[in-house]
PLY file of the C-alpha trace (Angstrom):
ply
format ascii 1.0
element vertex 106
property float x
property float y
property float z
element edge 105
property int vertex1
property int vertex2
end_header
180.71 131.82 186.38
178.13 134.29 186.41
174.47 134.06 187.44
172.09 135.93 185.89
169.08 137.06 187.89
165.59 138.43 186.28
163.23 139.15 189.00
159.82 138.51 188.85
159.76 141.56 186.05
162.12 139.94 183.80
160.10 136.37 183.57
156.68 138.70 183.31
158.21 140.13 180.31
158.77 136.92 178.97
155.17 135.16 179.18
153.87 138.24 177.71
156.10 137.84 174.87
155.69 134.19 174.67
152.06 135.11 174.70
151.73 137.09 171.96
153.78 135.04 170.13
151.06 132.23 170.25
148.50 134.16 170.10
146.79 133.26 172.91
146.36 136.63 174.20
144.00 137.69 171.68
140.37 137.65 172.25
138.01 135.75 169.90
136.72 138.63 167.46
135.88 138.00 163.78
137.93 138.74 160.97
137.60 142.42 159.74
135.89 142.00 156.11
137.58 142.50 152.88
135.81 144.22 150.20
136.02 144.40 146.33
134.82 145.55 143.45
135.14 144.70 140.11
133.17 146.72 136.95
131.87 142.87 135.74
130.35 142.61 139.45
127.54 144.33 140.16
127.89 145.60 143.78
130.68 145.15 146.69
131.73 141.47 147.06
132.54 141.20 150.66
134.44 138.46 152.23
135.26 137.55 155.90
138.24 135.88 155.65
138.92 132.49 157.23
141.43 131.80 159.04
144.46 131.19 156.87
143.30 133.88 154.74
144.14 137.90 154.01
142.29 139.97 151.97
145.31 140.47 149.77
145.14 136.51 149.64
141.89 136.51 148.74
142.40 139.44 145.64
145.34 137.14 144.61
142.39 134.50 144.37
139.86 136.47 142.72
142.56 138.49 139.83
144.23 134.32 139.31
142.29 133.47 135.68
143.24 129.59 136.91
141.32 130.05 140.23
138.59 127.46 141.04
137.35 126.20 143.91
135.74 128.89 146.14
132.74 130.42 146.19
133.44 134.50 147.06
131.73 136.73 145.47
128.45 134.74 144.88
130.46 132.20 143.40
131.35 134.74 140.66
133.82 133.00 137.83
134.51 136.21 137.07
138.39 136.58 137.16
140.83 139.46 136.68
139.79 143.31 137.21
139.24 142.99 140.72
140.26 145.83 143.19
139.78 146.86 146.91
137.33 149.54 148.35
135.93 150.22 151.36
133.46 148.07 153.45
131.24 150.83 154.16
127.05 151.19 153.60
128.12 154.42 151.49
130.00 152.29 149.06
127.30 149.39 148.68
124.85 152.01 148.00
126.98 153.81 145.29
127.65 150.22 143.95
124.26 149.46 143.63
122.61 149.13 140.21
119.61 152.08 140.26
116.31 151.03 140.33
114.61 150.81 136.83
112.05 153.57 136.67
108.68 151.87 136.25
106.73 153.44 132.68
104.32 155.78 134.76
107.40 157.85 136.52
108.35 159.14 133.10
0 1
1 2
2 3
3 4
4 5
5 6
6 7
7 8
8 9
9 10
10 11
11 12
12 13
13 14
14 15
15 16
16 17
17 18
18 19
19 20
20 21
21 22
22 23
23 24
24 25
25 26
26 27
27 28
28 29
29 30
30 31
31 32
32 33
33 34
34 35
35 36
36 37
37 38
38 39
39 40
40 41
41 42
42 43
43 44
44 45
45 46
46 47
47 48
48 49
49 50
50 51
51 52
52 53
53 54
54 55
55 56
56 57
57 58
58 59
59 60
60 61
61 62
62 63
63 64
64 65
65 66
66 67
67 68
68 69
69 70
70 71
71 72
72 73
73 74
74 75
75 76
76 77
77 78
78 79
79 80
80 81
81 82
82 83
83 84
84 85
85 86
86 87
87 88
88 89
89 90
90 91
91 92
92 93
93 94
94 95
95 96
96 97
97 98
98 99
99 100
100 101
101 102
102 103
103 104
104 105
């Protein structure tokens, strides 16, 4: 019969494997956000996801007409239409309605 040996090397490789497997490697960070728009939504509706969620998850959520239950978006009931962009300032700004022009800047 043969023996097999690994070395301290081979059982490293291992716990870093089993590791990252678990997940316990990772450091504590926040989700990245997910953002969407929608032409019935004024602005970007961002969402952090928890932590059974995805933002693709999340658009499956938002595009389902039978969706209830969660409150993204401002609770919007607003269903179907929606579609990713980038969480950026330079997209929240373009997605923001224009200030209304008071009558004495005519």
């Amino acid at each position: 019969m043969r023996k097999h040996r690994w070395g301290t090397g081979g059982w490293l490789a291992v716990a870093v494997v089993a590791l990252a497997a678990t997940g316990a490697g990772r450091s504590a960070e926040a989700p990245e956000p997910c953002c969407f728009t929608n032409d019935q939504f004024t602005g970007v509706c961002r969402v952090v996801p928890a932590q059974d969620e995805t933002c693709a998850s999340i658009l499956g959520y938002l595009n389902n007409p039978g969706s209830t239950g969660k409150s993204y978006c401002d609770s919007t009931t607003i269903r179907g239409g929606w579609v990713p962009t980038r969480c950026n300032a330079e997209a929240q700004r373009r997605a923001a309605p224009a200030a209304p022009r008071s009558a004495g800047s005519r």
